[in-house]
Kinemage of the C-alpha trace (Angstrom):
@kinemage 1
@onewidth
@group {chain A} dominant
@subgroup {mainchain}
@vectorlist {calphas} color= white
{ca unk a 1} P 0.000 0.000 0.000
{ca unk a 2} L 1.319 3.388 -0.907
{ca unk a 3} L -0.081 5.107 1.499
{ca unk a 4} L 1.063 2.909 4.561
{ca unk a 5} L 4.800 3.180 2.976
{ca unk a 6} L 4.012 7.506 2.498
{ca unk a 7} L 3.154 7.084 6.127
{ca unk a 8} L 5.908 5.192 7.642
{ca unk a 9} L 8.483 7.469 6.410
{ca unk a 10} L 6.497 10.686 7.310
{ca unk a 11} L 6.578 8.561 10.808
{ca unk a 12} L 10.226 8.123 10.248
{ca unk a 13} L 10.842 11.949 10.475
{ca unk a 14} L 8.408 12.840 13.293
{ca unk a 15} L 10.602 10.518 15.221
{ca unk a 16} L 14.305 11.937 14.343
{ca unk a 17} L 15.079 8.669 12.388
{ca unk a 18} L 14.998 9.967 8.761
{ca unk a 19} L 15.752 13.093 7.340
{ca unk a 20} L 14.004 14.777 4.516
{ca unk a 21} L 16.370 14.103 1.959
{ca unk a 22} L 16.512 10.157 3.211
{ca unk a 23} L 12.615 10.307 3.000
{ca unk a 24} L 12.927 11.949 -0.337
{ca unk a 25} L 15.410 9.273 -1.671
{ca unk a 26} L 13.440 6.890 -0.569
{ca unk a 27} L 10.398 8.076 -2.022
{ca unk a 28} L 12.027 8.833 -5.319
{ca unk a 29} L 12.874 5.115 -5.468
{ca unk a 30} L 9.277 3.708 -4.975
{ca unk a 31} L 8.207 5.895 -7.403
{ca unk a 32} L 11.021 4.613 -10.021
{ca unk a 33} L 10.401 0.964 -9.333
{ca unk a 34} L 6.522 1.798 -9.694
{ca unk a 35} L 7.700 3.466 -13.154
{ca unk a 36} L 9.966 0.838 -14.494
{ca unk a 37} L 7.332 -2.357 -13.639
{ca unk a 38} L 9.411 -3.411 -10.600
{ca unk a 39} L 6.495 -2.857 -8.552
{ca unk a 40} L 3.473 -2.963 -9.855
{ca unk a 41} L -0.142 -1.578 -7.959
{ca unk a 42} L -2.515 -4.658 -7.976
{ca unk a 43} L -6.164 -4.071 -9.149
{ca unk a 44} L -8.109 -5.307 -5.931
{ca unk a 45} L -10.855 -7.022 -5.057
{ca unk a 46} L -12.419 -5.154 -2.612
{ca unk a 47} L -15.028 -6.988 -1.242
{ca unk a 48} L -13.042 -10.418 -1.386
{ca unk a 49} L -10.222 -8.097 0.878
{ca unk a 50} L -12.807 -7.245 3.140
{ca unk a 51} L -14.276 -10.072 3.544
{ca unk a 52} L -10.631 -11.507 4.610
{ca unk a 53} L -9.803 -8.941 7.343
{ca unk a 54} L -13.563 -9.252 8.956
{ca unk a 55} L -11.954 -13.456 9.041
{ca unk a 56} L -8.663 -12.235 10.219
{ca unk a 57} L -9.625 -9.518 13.166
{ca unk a 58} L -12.450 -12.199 14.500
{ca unk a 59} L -9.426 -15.192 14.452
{ca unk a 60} L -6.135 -12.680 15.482
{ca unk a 61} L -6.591 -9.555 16.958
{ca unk a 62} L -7.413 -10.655 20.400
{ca unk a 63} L -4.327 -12.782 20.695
{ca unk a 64} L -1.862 -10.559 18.442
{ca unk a 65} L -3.566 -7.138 19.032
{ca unk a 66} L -4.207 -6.357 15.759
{ca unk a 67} L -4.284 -2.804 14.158
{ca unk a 68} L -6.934 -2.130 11.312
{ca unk a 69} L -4.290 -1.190 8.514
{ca unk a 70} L -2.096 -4.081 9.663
{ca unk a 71} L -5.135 -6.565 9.155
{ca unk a 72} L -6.052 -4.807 5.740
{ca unk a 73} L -2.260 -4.509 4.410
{ca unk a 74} L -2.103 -8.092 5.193
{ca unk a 75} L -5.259 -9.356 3.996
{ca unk a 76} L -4.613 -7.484 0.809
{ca unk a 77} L -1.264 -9.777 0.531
{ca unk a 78} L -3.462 -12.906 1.473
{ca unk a 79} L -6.193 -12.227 -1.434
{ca unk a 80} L -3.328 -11.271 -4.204
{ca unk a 81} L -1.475 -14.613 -3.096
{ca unk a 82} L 1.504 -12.289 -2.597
{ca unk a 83} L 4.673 -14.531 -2.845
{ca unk a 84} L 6.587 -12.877 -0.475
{ca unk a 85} L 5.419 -10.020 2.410
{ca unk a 86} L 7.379 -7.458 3.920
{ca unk a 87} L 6.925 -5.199 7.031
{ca unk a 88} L 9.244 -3.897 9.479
{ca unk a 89} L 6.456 -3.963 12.339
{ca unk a 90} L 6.426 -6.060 14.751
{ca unk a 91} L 2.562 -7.259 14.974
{ca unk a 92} L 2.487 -6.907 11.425
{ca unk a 93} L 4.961 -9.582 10.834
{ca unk a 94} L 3.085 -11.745 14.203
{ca unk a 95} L -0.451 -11.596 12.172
{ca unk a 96} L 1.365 -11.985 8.481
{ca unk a 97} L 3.139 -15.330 9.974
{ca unk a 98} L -0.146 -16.670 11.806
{ca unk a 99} L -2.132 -16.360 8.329
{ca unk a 100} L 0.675 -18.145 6.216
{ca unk a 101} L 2.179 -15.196 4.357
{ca unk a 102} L 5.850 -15.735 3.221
{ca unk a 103} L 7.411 -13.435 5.543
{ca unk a 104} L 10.817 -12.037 4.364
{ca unk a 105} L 13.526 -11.738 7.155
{ca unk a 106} L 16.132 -9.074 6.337
């Protein structure tokens, strides 16, 4: 989700760990790899994605503590059949494992 990745790095400043010109660079990259087919933005199916987090907050949130973007980023991965999933937050990751996305370590 773009916005969740505009987000983090607007989060990233607001807490002293990026600069502008990292959050720039960084944002100039997504927008590159978005340009050159790298990454490409899925068409969804919105009622099949909401039909998955309503499945995944009634079976996870009360045991991970679930946030509502967390259970829609990864329900989004879970209805494209994402091959791989990436997030840097902890819970995240917790609820991306407990479905059976492919979570990337790095």
């Amino acid at each position: 989700m773009r916005f969740e990745f505009v987000n983090d790095l607007q989060l990233k400043r607001f807490l002293k760990s990026a600069n502008p010109d990292q959050v720039s660079a960084a944002r100039a990259l997504l927008e590159e790899d978005l340009r050159s087919g790298v990454l490409v933005a899925p068409v969804m199916d919105w009622p099949a994605v909401f039909s998955e987090v309503v499945k995944i907050a009634d079976q996870h949130t009360s045991v991970i503590g679930c946030r509502s973007l967390d259970i829609l980023h990864c329900a989004m991965a879970k209805v494209l059949s994402a091959a791989e999933f990436v997030s840097t937050d902890g819970r995240q990751r917790k609820l991306a494992t407990a479905i059976g996305l492919n979570l990337i370590s790095f």
